[in-house]
C-alpha positions as CSV (number, residue, x, y, z in Angstrom):
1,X,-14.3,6.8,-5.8
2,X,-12.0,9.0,-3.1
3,X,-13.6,8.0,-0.2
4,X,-13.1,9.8,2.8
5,X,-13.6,7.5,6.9
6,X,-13.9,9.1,9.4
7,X,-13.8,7.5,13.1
8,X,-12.8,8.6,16.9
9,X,-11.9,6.4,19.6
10,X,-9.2,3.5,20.6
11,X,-7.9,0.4,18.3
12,X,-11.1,-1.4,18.7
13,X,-13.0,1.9,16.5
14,X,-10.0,2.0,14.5
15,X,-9.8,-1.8,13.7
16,X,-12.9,-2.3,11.8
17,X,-12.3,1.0,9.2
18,X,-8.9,0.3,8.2
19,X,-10.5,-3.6,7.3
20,X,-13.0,-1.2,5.4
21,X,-10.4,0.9,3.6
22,X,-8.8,-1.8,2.7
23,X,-11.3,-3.6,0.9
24,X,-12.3,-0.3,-0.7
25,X,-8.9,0.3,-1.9
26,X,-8.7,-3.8,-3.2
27,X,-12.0,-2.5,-5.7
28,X,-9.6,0.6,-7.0
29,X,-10.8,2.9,-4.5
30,X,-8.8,5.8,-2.8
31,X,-9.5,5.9,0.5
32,X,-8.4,8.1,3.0
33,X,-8.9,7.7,7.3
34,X,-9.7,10.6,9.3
35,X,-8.7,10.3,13.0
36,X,-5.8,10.8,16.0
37,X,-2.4,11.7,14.9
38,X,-1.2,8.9,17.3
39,X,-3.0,6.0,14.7
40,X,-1.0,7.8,11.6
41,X,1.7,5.1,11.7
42,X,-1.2,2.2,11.9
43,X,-3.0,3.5,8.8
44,X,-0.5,4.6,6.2
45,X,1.3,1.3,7.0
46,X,-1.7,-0.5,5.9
47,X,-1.8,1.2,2.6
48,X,-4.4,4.0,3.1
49,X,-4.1,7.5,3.4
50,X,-4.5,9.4,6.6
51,X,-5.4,12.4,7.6
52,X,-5.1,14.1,11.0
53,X,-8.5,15.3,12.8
54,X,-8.7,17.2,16.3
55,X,-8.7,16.4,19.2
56,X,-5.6,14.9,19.1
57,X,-6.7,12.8,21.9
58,X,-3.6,9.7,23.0
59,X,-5.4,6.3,23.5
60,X,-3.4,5.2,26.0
61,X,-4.3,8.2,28.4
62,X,-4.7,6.7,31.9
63,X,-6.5,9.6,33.5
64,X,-8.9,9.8,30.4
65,X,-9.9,6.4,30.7
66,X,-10.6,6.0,34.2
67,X,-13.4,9.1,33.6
68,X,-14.5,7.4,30.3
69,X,-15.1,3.7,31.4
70,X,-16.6,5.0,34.6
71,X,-20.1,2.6,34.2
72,X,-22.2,5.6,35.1
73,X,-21.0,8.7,33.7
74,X,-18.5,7.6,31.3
75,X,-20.4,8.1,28.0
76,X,-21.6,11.5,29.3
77,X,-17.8,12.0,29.7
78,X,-16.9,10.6,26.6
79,X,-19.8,13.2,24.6
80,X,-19.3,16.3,26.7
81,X,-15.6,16.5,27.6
82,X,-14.0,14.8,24.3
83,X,-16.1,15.1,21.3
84,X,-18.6,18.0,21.8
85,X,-15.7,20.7,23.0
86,X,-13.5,20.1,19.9
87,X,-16.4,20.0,17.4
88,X,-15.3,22.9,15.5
89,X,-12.0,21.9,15.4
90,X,-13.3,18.3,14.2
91,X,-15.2,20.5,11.2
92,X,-12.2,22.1,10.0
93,X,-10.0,19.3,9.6
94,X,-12.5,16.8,8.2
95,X,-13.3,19.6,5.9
96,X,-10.1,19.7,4.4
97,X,-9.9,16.1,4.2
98,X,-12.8,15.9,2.6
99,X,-11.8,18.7,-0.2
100,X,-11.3,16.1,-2.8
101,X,-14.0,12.8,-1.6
102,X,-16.9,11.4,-3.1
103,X,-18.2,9.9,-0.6
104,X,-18.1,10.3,3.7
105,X,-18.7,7.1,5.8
106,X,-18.6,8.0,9.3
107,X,-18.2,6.5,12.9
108,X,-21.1,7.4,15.5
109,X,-18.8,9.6,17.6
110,X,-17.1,11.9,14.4
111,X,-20.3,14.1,14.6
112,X,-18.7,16.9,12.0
113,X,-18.4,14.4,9.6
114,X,-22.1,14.5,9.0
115,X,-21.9,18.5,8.7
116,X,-19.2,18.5,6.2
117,X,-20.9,15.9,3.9
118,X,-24.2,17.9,4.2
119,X,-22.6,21.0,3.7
120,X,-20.2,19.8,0.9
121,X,-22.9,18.0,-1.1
122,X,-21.4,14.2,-0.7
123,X,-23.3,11.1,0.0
124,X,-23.0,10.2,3.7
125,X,-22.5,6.8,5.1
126,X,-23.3,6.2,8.6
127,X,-22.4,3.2,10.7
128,X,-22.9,1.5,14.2
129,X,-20.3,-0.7,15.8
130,X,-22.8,-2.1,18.1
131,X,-26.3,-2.7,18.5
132,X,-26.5,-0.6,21.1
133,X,-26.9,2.2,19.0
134,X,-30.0,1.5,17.2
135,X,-31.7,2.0,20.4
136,X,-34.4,-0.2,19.6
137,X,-37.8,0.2,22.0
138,X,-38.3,-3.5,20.4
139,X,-34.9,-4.7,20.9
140,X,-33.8,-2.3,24.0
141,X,-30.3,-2.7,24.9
142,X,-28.6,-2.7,28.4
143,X,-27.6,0.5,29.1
144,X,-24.6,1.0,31.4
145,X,-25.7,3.7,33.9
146,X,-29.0,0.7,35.0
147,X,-27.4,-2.3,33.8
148,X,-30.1,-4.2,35.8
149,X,-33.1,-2.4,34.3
150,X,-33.5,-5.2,31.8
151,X,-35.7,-7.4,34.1
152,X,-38.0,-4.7,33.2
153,X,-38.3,-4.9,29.8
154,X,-41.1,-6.9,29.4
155,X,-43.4,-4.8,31.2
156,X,-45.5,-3.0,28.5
157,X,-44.7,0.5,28.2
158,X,-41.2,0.4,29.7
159,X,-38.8,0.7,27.1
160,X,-40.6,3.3,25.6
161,X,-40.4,5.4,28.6
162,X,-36.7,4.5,29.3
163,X,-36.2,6.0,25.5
164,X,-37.8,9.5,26.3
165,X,-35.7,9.8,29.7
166,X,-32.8,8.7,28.2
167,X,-33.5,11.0,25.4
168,X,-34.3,14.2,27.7
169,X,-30.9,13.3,29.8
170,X,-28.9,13.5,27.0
171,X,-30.3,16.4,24.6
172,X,-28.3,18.9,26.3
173,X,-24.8,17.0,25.7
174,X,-25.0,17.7,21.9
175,X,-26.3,21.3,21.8
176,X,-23.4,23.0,20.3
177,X,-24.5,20.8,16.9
178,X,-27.9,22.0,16.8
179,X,-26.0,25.6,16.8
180,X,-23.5,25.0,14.6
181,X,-26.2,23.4,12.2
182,X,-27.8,26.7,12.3
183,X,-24.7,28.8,12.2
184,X,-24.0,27.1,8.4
185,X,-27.8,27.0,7.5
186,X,-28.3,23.1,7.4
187,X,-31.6,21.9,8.4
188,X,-31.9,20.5,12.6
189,X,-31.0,16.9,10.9
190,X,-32.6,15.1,14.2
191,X,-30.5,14.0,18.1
192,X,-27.4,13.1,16.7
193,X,-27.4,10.7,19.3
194,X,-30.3,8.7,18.2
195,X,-32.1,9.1,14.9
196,X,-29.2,12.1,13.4
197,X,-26.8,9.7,13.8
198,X,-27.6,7.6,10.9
199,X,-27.9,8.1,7.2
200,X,-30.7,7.8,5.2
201,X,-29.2,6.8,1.9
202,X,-27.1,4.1,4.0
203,X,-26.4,2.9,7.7
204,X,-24.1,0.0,7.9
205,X,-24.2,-2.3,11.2
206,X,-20.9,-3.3,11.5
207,X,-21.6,-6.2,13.4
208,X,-23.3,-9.6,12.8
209,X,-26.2,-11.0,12.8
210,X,-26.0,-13.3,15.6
211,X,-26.1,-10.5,17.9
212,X,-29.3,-8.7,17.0
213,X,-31.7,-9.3,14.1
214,X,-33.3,-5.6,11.7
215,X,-36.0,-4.0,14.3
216,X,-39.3,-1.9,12.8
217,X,-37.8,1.2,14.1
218,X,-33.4,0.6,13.0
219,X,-33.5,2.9,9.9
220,X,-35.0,2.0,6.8
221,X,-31.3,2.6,5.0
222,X,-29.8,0.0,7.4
223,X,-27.3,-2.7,5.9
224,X,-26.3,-5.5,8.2
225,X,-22.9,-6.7,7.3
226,X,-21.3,-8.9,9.8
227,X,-17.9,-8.0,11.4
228,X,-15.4,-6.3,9.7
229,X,-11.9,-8.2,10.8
230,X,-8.9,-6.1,9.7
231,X,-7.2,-9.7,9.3
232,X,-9.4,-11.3,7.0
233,X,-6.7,-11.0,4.5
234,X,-3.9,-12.5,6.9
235,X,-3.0,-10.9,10.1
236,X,-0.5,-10.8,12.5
237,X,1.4,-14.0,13.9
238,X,2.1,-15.0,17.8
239,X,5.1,-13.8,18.7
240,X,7.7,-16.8,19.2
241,X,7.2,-16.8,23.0
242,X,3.5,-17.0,22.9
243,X,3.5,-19.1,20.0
244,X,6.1,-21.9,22.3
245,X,3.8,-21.5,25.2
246,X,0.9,-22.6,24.0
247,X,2.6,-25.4,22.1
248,X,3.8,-26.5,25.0
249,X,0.6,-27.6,27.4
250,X,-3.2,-27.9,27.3
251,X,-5.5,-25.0,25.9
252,X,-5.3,-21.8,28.0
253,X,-8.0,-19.8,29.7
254,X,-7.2,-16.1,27.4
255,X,-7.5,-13.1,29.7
256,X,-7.8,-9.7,27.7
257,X,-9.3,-6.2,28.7
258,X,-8.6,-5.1,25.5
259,X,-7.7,-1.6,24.2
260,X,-10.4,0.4,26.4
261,X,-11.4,-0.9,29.9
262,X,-7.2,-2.7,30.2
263,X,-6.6,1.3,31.2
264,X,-8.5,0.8,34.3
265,X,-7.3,-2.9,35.0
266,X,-7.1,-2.7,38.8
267,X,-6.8,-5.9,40.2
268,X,-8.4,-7.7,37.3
269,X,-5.1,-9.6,36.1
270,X,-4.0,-10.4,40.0
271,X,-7.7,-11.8,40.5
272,X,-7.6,-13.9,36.6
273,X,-3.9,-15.4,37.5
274,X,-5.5,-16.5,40.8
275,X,-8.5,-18.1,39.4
276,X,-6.6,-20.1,36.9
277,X,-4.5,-21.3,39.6
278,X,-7.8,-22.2,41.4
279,X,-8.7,-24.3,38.2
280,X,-4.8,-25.7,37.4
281,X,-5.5,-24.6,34.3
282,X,-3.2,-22.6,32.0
283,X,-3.3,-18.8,31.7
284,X,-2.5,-16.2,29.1
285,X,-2.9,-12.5,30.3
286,X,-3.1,-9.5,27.8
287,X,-1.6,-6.9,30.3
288,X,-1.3,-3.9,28.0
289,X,1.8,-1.5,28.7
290,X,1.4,-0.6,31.9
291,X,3.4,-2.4,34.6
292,X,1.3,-2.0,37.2
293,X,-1.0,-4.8,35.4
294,X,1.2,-7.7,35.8
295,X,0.5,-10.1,38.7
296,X,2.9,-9.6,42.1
297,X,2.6,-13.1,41.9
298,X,5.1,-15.4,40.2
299,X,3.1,-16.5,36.5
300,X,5.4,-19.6,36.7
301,X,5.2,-22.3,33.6
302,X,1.7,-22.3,33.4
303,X,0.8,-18.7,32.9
304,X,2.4,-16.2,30.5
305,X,2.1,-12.4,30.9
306,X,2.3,-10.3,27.3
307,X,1.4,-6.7,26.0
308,X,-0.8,-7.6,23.6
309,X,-1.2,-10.3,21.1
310,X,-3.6,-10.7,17.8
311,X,-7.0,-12.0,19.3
312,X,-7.3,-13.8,15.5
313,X,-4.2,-15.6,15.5
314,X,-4.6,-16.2,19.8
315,X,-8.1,-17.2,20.5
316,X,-8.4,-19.7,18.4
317,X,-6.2,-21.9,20.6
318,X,-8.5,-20.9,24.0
319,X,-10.3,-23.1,26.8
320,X,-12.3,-20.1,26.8
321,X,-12.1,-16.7,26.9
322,X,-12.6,-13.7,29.8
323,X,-12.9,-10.5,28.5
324,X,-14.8,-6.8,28.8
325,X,-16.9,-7.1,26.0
326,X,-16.1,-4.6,23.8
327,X,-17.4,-5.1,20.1
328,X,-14.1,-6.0,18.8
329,X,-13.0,-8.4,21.1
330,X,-16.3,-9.7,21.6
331,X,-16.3,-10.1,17.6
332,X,-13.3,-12.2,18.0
333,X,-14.6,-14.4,20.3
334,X,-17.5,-15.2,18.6
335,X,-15.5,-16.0,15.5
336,X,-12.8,-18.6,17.2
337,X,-16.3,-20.1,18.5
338,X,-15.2,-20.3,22.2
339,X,-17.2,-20.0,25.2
340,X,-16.6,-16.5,27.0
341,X,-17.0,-14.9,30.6
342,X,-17.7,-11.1,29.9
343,X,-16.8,-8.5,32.7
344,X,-18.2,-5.4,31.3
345,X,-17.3,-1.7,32.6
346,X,-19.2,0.8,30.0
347,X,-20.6,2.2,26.7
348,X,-21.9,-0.9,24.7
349,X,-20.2,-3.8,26.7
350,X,-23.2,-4.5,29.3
351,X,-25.4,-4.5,26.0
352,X,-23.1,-6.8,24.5
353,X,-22.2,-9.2,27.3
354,X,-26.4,-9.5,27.4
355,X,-26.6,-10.5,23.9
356,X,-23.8,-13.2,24.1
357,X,-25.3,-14.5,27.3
358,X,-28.6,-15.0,25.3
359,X,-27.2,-16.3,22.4
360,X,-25.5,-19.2,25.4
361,X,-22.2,-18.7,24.6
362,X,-21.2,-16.4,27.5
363,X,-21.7,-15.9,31.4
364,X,-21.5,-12.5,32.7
365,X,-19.4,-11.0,36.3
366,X,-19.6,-7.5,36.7
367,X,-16.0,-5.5,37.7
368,X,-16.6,-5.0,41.2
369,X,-17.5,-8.7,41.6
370,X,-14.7,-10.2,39.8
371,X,-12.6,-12.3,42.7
372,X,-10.5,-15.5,41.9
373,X,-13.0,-17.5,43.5
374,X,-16.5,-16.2,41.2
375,X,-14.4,-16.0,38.1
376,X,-12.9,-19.7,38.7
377,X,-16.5,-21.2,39.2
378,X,-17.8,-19.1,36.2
379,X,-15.0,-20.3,33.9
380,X,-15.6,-24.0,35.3
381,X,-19.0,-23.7,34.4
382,X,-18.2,-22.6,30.9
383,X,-15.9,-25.3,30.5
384,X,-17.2,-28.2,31.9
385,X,-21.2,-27.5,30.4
386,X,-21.1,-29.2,27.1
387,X,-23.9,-27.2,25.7
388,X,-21.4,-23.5,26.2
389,X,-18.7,-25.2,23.7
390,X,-21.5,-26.5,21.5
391,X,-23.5,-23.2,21.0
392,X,-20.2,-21.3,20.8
393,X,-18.8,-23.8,18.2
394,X,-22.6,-23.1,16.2
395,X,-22.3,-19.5,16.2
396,X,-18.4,-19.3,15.4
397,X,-19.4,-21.0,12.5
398,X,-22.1,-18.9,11.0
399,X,-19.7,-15.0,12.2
400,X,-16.8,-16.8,10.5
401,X,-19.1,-17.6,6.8
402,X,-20.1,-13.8,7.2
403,X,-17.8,-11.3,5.1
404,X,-18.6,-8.0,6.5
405,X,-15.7,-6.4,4.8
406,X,-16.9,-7.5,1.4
407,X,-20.7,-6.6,2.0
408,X,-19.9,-3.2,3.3
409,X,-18.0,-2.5,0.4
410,X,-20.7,-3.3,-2.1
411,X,-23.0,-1.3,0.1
412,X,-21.1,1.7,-0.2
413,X,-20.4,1.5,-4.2
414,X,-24.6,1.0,-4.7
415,X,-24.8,3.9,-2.6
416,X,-22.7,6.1,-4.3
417,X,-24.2,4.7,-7.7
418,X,-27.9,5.6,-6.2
419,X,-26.8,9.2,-5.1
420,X,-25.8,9.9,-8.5
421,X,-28.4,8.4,-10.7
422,X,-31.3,11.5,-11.3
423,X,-34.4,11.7,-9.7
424,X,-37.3,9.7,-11.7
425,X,-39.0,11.7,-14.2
426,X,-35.7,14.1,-14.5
């Protein structure tokens, strides 16, 4: 098959389609990835063709970020001000990458990809990074604008209401679909928010099981794969530095913000290098590439400052792990089976923060209460409560048997084998 991906966003929604095209491509398929110019490098590198959509938008955009993690409007930012305005644009140029594919699998925010595999004839693919985007009334996630709203739940009724306000808040963001599905004569196809987002001939959760188990109402097309790590085949090393300094003492609280919510730092690093201190335990700090993330403070011998460093090859040799809980790190995590402290700022990380607190593995401390002082008794309690490192051992076990990458791609081929085979009685 030529198989055509399609996906928007930073490394963390680039990470788990370029695992995917390269598993297709291992089963002698030709796979192309649809995204930002600034990822062309990335994917062609790994051995899979790219193809440039609009917008154009740079990753490492401070301003953009600090609208898009806001916790309150940030996915209204996201939707409004980066996807829906460019959506035409985002048709044309998946259109012509799509000229000679089979097959479209898409990411929940490429919303033209649907249009183009509708329009063209192709078999479409959806997925879902996160359970958050099943928006389950039986399973109903923790959204970020109320990330207290949860202690409601159980009250009968409740999540079914929170659905329909959600649902009327948010039918207005995605309006220029609905007329651009009429424009080119393609049925209303559903809120491409909610049920339009995902196919019926296949939806693949991209996530594992440990997080959230098939609800009545996730589509009836719906594939749970486990995680799809992009290193499953071998990944980066430690750079020599790293790899000296953790040779060189006792296991290291890890802390990392990231691709997304690392653009919007403040004093996050500052308050981490503090609380280790607080602890005497040794720190690691992801910083990213902006300066202004490094501590004033002098790191010392027992703390080590870096840009960025493969969570695979890194977390592994973790105390435990603070991070923002987005799906990718949070994958990570889970797999090197190490207790966490999640400090989630938007989109799907209160959700997924919540889930890894239930499943015991995690403790949560929101943004604007992280100090030295309530991160170092969080992380002590992770650390010195035996039952954190046993559950997260447990679960690291069963993420690291799963092998999303493989199950996705036999997914995809019955897919593409069911769309073709006639209709009985034809």
């Amino acid at each position: 098959m030529r198989v055509l991906i399609t996906t928007f966003g930073t490394l963390g929604d680039l990470d788990p389609y370029l695992a995917l095209g390269r598993g297709l491509a291992e089963r002698g398929h030709d796979t192309v990835i649809a995204t930002h110019e600034y990822y062309r490098e990335m994917v062609e590198a790994a051995g899979i063709g790219f193809h440039p959509v609009r917008p154009d938008a740079h990753p490492e955009d401070r301003e953009v970020f600090a609208r898009a993690m806001n916790p309150r409007f940030g996915s209204r930012y996201v939707v409004r001000e980066l996807v829906i305005p460019h959506l035409r644009d985002s048709w044309e140029d998946t259109a012509e990458a799509a000229r000679e594919a089979d097959l479209v699998v898409t990411h929940p925010l490429t919303l033209a990809g649907r249009l183009v595999a509708e329009e063209a004839g192709l078999p479409w693919v959806s997925t879902v990074l996160a359970p958050l985007s099943f928006f389950s009334r039986y399973d109903f996630p923790v959204v970020s604008p109320f990330p207290n709203a949860w202690r409601l739940y159980g009250v009968p009724g409740v999540p079914s209401l929170l659905n329909r306000i959600f649902r009327a808040m948010t039918r207005s963001w995605t309006a220029p679909v609905r007329e651009v599905r009429s424009e080119r004569g393609l049925p209303p196809g559903g809120d491409p928010l909610y049920e339009g987002q995902h196919s019926a001939l296949l939806t693949l959760a991209l996530f594992s099981r440990v997080l959230a188990a098939p609800q009545p109402d996730w589509p009836p097309s719906t594939r749970l794969t486990g995680f799809l790590f992009r290193d499953s085949a071998g990944g980066e090393a430690l750079d020599t530095e790293l790899e000296a300094f953790l040779a060189s003492g006792t296991p290291p609280v890890v802390f990392t913000l990231g691709t997304s919510a690392v653009a919007v730092a403040g004093s996050f690093y500052e308050e981490s290098l503090a609380a280790a201190r607080r602890l005497g335990m040794r720190a690691v700090l992801m910083v990213g590439n902006d300066p202004a993330n490094r501590p004033r403070a002098s790191l010392g011998a027992d703390a080590i400052a870096v840009e960025r460093a493969p969570h695979a090859a890194l977390f592994p040799f973790a105390a435990a792990i603070v991070h923002h809980g987005g799906i990718g790190t949070l994958g990570q995590a889970l797999r090197a089976g190490k207790p966490m402290l999640v400090v989630p700022w938007s989109h799907d990380q209160p959700d997924n923060a919540h889930r890894a607190q239930r499943l015991g593995v995690a403790a949560i401390l929101s943004p604007r209460r992280y100090r030295a002082d309530r991160a170092a008794r969080a992380i002590e309690t992770l650390l010195h409560d035996p039952a954190f490192a046993a559950r997260a051992a447990e679960i690291g076990a069963i993420v690291r048997a799963e092998d999303g990458v493989d199950a996705a791609c036999e997914a995809i081929e019955a897919a593409a084998l069911a769309h073709r085979a006639p209709a009985p009685g034809h």
